[in-house]
mmCIF file of the N, C-alpha and C atoms, coordinates in Angstrom:
data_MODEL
# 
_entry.id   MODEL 
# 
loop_
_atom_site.group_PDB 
_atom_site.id 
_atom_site.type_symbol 
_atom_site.label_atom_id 
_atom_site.label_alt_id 
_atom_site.label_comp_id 
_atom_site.label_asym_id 
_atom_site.label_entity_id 
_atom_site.label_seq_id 
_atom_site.pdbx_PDB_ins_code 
_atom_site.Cartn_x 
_atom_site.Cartn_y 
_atom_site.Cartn_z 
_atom_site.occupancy 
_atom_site.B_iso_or_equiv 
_atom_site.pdbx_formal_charge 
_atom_site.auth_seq_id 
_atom_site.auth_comp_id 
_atom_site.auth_asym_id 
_atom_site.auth_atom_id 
_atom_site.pdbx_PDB_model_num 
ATOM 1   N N  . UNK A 1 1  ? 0.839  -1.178 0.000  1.00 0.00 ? 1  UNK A N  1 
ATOM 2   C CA . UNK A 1 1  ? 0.000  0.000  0.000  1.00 0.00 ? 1  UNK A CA 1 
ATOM 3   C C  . UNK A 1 1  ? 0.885  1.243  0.000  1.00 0.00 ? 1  UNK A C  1 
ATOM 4   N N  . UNK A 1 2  ? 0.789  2.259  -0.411 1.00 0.00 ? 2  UNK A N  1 
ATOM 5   C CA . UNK A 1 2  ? 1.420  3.704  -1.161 1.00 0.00 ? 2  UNK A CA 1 
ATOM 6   C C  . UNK A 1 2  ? 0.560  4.652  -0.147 1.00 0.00 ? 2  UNK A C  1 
ATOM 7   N N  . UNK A 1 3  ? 1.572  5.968  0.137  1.00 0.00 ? 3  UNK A N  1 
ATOM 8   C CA . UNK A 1 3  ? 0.872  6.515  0.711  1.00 0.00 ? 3  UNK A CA 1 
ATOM 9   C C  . UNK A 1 3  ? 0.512  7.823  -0.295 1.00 0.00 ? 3  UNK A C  1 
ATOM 10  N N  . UNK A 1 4  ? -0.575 8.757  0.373  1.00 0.00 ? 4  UNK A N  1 
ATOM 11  C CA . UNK A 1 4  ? -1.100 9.456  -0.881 1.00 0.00 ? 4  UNK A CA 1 
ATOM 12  C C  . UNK A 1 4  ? -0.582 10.944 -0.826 1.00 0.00 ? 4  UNK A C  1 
ATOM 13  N N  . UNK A 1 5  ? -0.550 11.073 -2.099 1.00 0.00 ? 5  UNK A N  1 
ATOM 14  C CA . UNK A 1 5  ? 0.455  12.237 -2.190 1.00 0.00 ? 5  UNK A CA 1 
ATOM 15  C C  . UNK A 1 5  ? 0.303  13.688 -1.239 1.00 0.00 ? 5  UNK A C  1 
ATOM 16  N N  . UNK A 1 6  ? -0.923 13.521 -1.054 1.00 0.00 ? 6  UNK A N  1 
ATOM 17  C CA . UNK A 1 6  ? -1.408 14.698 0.025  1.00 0.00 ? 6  UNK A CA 1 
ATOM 18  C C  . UNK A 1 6  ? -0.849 14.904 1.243  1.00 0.00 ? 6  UNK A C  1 
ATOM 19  N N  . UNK A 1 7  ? 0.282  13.750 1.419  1.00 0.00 ? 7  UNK A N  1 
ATOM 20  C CA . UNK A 1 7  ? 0.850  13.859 2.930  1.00 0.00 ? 7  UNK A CA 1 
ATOM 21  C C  . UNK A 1 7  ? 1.950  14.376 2.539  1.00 0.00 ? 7  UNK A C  1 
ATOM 22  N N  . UNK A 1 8  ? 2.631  14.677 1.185  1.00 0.00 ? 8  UNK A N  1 
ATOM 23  C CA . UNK A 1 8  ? 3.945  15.389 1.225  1.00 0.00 ? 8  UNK A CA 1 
ATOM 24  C C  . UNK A 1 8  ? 5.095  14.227 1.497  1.00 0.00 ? 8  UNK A C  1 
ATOM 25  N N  . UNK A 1 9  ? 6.053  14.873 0.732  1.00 0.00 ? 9  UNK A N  1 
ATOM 26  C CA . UNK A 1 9  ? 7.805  14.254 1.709  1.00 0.00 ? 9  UNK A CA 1 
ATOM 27  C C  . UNK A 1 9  ? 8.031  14.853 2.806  1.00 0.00 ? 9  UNK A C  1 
ATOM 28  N N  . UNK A 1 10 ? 9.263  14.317 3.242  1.00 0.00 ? 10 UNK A N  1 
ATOM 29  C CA . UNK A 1 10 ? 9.406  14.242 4.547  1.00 0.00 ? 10 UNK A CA 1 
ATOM 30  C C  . UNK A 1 10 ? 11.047 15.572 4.915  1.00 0.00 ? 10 UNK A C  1 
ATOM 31  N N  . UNK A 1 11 ? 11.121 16.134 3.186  1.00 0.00 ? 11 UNK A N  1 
ATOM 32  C CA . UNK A 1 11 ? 12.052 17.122 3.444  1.00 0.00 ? 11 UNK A CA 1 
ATOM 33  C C  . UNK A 1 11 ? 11.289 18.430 3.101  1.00 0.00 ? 11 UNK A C  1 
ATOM 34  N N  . UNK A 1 12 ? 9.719  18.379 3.377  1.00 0.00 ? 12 UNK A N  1 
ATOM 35  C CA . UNK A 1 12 ? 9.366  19.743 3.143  1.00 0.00 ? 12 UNK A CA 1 
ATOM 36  C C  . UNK A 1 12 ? 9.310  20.184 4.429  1.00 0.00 ? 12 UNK A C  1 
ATOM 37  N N  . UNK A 1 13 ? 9.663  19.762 5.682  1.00 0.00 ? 13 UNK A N  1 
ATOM 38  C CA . UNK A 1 13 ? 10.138 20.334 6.793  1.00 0.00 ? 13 UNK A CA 1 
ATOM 39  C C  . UNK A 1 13 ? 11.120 21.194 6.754  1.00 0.00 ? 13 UNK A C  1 
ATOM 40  N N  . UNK A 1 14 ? 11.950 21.121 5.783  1.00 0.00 ? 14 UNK A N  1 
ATOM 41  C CA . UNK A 1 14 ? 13.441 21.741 6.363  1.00 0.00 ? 14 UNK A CA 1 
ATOM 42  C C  . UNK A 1 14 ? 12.754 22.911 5.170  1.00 0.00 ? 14 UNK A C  1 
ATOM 43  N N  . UNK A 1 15 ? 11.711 23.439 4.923  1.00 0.00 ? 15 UNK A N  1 
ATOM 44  C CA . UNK A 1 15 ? 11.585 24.187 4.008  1.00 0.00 ? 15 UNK A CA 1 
ATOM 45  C C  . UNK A 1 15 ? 12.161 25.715 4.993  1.00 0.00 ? 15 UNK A C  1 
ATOM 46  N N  . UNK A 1 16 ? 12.142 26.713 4.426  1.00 0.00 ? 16 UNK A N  1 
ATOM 47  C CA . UNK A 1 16 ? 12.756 28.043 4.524  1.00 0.00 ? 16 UNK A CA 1 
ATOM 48  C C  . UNK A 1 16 ? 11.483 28.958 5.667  1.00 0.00 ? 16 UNK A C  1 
ATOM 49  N N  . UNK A 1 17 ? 11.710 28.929 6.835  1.00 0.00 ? 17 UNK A N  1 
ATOM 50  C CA . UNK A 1 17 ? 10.997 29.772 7.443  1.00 0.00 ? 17 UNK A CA 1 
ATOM 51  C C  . UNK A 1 17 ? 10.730 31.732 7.562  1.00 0.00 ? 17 UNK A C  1 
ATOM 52  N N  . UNK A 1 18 ? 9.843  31.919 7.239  1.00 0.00 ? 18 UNK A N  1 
ATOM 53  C CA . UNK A 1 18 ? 9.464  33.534 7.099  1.00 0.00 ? 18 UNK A CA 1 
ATOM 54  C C  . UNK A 1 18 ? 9.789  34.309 8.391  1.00 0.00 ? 18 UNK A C  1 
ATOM 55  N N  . UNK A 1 19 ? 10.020 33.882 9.601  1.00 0.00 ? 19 UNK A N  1 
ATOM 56  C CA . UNK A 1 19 ? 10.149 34.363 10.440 1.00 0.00 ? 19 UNK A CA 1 
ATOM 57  C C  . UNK A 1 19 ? 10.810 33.600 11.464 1.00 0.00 ? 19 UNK A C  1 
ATOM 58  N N  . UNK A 1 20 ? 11.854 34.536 12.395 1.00 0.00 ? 20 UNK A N  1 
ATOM 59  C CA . UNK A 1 20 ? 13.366 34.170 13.095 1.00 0.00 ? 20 UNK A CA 1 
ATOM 60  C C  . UNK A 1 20 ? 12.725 33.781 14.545 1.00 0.00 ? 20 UNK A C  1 
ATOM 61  N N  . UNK A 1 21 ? 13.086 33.201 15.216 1.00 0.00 ? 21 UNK A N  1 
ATOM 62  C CA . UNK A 1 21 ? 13.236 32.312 16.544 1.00 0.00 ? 21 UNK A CA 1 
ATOM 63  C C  . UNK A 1 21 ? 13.809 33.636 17.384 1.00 0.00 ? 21 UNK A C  1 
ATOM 64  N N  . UNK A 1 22 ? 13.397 34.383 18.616 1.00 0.00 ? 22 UNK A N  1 
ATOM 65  C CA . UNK A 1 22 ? 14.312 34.994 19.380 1.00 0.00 ? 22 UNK A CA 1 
ATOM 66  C C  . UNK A 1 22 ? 15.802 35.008 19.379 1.00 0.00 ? 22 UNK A C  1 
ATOM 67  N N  . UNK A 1 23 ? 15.754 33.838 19.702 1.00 0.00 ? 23 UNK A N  1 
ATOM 68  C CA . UNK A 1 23 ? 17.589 33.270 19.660 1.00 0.00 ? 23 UNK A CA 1 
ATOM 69  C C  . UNK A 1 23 ? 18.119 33.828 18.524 1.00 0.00 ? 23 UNK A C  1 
ATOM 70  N N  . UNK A 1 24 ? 17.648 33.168 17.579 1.00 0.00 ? 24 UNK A N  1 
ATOM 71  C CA . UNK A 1 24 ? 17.947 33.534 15.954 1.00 0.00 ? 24 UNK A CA 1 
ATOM 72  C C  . UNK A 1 24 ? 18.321 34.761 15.340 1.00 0.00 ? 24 UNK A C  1 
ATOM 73  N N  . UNK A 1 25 ? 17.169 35.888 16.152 1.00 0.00 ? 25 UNK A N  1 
ATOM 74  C CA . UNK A 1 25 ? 17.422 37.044 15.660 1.00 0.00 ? 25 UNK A CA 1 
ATOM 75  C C  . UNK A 1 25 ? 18.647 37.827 16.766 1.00 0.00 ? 25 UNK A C  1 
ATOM 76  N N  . UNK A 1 26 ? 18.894 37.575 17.936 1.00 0.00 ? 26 UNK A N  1 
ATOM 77  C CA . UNK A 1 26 ? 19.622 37.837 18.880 1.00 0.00 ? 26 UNK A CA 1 
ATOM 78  C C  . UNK A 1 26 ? 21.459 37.309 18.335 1.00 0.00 ? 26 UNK A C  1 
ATOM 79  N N  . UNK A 1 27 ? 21.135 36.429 17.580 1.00 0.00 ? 27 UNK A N  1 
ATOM 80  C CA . UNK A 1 27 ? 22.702 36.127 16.892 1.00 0.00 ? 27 UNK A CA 1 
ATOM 81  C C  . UNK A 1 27 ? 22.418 36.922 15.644 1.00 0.00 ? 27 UNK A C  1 
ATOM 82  N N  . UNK A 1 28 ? 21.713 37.232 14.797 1.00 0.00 ? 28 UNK A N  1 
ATOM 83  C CA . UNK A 1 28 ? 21.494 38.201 14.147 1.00 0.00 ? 28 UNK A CA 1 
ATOM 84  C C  . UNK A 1 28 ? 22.067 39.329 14.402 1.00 0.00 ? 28 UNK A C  1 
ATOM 85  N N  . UNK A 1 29 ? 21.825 39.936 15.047 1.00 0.00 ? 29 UNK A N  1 
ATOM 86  C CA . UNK A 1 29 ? 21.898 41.276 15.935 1.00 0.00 ? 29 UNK A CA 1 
ATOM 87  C C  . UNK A 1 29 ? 23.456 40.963 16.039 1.00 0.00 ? 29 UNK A C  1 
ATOM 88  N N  . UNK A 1 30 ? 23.881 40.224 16.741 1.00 0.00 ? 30 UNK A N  1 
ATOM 89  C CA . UNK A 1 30 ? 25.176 40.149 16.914 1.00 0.00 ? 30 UNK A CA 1 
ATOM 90  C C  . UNK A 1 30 ? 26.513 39.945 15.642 1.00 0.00 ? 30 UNK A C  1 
ATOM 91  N N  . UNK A 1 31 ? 25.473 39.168 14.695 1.00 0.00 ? 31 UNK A N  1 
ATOM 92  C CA . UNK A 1 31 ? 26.985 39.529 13.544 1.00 0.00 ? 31 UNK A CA 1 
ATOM 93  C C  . UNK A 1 31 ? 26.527 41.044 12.959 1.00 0.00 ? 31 UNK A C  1 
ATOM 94  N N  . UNK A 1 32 ? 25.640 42.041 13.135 1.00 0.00 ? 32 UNK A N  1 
ATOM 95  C CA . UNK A 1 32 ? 25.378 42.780 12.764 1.00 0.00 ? 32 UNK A CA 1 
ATOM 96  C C  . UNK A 1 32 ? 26.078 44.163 14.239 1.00 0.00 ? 32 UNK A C  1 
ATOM 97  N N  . UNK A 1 33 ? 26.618 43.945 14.797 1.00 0.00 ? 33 UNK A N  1 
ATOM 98  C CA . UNK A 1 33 ? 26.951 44.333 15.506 1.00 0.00 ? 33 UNK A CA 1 
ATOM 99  C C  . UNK A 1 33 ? 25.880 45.304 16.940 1.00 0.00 ? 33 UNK A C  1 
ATOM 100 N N  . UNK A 1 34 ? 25.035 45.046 16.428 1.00 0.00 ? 34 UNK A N  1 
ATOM 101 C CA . UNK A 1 34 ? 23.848 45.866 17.173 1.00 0.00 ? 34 UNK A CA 1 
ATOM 102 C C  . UNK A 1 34 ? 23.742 44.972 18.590 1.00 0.00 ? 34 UNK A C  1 
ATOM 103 N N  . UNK A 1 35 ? 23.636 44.100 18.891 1.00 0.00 ? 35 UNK A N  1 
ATOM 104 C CA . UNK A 1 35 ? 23.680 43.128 20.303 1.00 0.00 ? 35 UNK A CA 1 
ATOM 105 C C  . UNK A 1 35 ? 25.227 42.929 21.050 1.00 0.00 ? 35 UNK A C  1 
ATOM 106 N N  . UNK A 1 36 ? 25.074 43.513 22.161 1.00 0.00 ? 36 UNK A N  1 
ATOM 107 C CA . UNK A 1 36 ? 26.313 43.709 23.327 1.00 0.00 ? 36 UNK A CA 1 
ATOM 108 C C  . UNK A 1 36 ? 25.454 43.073 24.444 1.00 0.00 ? 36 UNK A C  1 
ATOM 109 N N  . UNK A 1 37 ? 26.286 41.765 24.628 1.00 0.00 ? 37 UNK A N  1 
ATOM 110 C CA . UNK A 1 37 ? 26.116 41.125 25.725 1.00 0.00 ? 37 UNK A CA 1 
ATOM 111 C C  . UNK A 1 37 ? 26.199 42.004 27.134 1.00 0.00 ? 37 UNK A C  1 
ATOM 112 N N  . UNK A 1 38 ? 25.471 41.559 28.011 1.00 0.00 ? 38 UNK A N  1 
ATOM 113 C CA . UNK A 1 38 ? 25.458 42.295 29.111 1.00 0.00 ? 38 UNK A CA 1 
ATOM 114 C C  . UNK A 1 38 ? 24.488 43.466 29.161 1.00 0.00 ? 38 UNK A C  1 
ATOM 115 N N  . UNK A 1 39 ? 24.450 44.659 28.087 1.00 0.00 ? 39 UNK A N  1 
ATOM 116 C CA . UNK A 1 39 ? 23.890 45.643 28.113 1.00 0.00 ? 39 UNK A CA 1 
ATOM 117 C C  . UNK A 1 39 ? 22.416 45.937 27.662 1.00 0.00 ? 39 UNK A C  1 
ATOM 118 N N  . UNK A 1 40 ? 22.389 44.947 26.737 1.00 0.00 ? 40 UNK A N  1 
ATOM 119 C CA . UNK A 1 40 ? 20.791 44.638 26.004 1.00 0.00 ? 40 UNK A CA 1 
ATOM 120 C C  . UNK A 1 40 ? 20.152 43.175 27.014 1.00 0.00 ? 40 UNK A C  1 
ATOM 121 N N  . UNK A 1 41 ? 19.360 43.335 28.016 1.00 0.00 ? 41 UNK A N  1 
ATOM 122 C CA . UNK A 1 41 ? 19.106 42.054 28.648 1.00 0.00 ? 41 UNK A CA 1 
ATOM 123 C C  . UNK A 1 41 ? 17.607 41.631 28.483 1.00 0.00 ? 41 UNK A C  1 
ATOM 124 N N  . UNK A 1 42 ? 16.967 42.661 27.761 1.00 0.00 ? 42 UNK A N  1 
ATOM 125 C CA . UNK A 1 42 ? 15.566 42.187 27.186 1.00 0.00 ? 42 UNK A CA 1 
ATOM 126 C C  . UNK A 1 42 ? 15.564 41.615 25.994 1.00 0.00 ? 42 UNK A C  1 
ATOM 127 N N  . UNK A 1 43 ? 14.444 40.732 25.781 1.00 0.00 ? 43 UNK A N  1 
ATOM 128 C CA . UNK A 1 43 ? 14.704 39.943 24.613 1.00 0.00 ? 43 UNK A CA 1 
ATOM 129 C C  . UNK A 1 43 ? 13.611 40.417 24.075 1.00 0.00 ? 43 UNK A C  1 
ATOM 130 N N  . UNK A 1 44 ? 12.326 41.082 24.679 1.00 0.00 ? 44 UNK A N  1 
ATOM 131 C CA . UNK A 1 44 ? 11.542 42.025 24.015 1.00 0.00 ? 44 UNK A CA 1 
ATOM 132 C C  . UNK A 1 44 ? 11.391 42.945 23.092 1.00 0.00 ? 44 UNK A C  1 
ATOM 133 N N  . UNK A 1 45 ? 11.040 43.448 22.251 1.00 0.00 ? 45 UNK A N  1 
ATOM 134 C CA . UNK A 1 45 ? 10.438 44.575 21.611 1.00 0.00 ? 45 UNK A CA 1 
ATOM 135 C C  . UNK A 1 45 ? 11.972 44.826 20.676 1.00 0.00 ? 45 UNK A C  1 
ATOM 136 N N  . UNK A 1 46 ? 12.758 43.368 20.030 1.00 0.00 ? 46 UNK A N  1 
ATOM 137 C CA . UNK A 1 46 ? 14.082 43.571 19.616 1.00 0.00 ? 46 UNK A CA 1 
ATOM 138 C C  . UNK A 1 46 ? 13.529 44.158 18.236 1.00 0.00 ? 46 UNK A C  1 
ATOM 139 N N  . UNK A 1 47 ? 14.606 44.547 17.885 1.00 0.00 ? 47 UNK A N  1 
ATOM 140 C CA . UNK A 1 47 ? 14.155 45.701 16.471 1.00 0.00 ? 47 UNK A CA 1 
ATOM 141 C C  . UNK A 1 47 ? 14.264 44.597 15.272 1.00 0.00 ? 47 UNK A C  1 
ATOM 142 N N  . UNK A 1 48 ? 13.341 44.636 13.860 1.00 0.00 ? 48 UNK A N  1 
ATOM 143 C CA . UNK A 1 48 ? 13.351 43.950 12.844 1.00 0.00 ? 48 UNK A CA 1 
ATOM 144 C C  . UNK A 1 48 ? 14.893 43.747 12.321 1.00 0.00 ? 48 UNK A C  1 
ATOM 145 N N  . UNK A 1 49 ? 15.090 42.570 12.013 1.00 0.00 ? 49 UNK A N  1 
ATOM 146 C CA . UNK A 1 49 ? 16.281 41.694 11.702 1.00 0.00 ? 49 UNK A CA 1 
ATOM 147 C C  . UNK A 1 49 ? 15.919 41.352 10.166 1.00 0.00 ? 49 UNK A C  1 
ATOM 148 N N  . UNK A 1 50 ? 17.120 41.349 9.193  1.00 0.00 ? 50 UNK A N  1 
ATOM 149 C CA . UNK A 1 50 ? 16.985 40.941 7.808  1.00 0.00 ? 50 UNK A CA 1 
ATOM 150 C C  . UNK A 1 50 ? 17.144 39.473 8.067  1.00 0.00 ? 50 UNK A C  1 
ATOM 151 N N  . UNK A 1 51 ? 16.262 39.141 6.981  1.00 0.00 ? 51 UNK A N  1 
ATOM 152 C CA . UNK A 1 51 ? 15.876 36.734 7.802  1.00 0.00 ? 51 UNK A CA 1 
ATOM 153 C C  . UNK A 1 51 ? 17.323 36.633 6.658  1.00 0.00 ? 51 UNK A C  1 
ATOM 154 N N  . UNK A 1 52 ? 17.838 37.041 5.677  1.00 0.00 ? 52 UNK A N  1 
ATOM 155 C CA . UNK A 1 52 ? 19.336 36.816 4.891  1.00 0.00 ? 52 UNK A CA 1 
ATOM 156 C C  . UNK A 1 52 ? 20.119 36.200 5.350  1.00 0.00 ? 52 UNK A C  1 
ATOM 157 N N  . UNK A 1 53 ? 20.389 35.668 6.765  1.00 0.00 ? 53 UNK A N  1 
ATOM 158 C CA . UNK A 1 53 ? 21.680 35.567 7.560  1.00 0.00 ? 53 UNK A CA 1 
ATOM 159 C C  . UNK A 1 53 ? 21.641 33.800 7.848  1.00 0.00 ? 53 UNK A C  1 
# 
């Protein structure tokens, strides 16, 4: 028995996400030089990040 095509493969997971993980954008920030450990300690209201990285 075959399964039906409506369930997809199993590498359209790793497809390309539209939007960054906290973490994600916080190392963002950091090769961009805008994030200094210690001084930025909110992870709140962080400013828009280019998803490029």
């Amino acid at each position: 028995m075959s399964r039906h095509p409506s369930y997809g493969k199993s590498s359209k997971s790793a497809k390309k996400r539209n939007v960054l993980k906290r973490f994600e954008r916080v190392d963002v920030l950091r090769r961009l030089g805008k994030w200094k450990d210690g001084e930025n300690v909110k992870v709140t209201n962080l400013p828009k990040t280019p998803n490029s990285f």
